[in-house]
N, C-alpha and C positions, 0 to 999 in steps of 0.2 A: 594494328595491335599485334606486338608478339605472342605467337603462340604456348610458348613459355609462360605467358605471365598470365593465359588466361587459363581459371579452372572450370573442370567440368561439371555442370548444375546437375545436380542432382537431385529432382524436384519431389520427389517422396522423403527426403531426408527436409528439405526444407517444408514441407508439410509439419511436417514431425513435429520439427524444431520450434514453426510458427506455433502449432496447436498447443506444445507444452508450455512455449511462454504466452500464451495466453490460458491456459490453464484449462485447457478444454481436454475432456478425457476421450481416450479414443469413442468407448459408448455414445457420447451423447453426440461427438459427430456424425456416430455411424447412423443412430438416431435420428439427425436433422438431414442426412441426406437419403435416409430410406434405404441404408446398406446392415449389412452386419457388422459385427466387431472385427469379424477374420479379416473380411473385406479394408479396412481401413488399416489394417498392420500389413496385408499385402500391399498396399499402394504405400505406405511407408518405406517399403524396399523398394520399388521402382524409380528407376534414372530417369524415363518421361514419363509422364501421366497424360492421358488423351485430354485434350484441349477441353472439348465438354465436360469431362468430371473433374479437371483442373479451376474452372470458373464454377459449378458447383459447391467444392470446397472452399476456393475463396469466396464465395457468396456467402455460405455459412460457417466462416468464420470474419467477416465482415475486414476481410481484407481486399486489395485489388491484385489480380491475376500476377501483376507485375512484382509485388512483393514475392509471390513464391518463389515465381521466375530467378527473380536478381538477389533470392536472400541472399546474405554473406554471414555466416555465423560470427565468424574471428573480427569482421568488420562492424558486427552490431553489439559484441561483448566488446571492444574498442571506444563505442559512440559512448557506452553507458558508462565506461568507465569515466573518460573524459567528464562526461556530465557533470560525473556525481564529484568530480577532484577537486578541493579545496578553489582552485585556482577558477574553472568551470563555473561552479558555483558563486563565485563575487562578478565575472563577467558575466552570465546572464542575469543578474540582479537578482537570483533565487537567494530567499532567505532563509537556511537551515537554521534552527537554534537545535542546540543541544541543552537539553533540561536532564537533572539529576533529581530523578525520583524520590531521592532520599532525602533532599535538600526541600523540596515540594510540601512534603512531609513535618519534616521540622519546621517549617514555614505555618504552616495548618497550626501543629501543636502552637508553636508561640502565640497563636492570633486565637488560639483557645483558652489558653491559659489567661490573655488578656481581656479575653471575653469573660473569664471565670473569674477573674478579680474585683473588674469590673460588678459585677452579680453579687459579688460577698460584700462591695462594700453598698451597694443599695440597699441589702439586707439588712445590715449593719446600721445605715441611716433610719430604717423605718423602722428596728429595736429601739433605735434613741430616739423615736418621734412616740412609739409606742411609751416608750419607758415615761417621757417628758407628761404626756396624756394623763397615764395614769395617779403623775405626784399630782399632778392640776384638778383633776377630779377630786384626788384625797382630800389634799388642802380645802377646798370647799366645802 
């Protein structure tokens, strides 16, 4: 492997990076591994992290040690973008719809309004079942 093309890990920045996309606040890391808050923004700066507080970390963040190790930022905003690309999406058989809120809505109103017509003319029928009743009683 040329050493040009390899970069240098820098496993508190990939800490970082992992904890924020998964949405983990420094606190409650510091939290689950019994540190402070200072303590988890210093290991945020560090280039190695000791191997025991390294599998720590990834223990409570339910990653494995190796993800810290080999994260690649520019390589995992890459995967996602792919994923998510028109093209991505019809080869892995994912089905995005896009639905229009607004259109959801008009949709609703119509099948209200048909429900309400509906309702007026049942109305409508039992005035003229009423109305029928009462000439039928008079006449008698």
């Amino acid at each position: 492997m040329n050493s040009e093309n390899t970069k240098a890990v820098h496993e508190g920045r990939n800490v970082k990076c992992i904890r924020e996309m998964l949405g983990v606040k420094q606190e409650s890391l510091a939290s689950a591994l019994g540190f402070n808050q200072q303590k988890i923004s210093l290991l945020g700066q560090k280039e190695t992290i000791e191997l025991d507080i390294l599998q720590e970390i990834a223990n409570a963040l339910k990653v494995p040690v190796e993800a810290i190790k080999n994260f690649d930022e520019e390589k995992t905003i890459y995967n996602i973008s792919c994923k998510f690309s028109d093209n991505a999406v019809n080869n892995n058989a994912i089905n995005i719809q896009n639905i229009n809120p607004i259109e959801k809505w008009i949709e609703a109103l119509e099948e209200n309004k048909k429900l309400y017509e509906r309702l007026v003319q049942v109305e409508r029928e039992k005035v003229a079942l009423f109305e029928r009743f009462i000439e039928e009683t008079k006449s008698k």
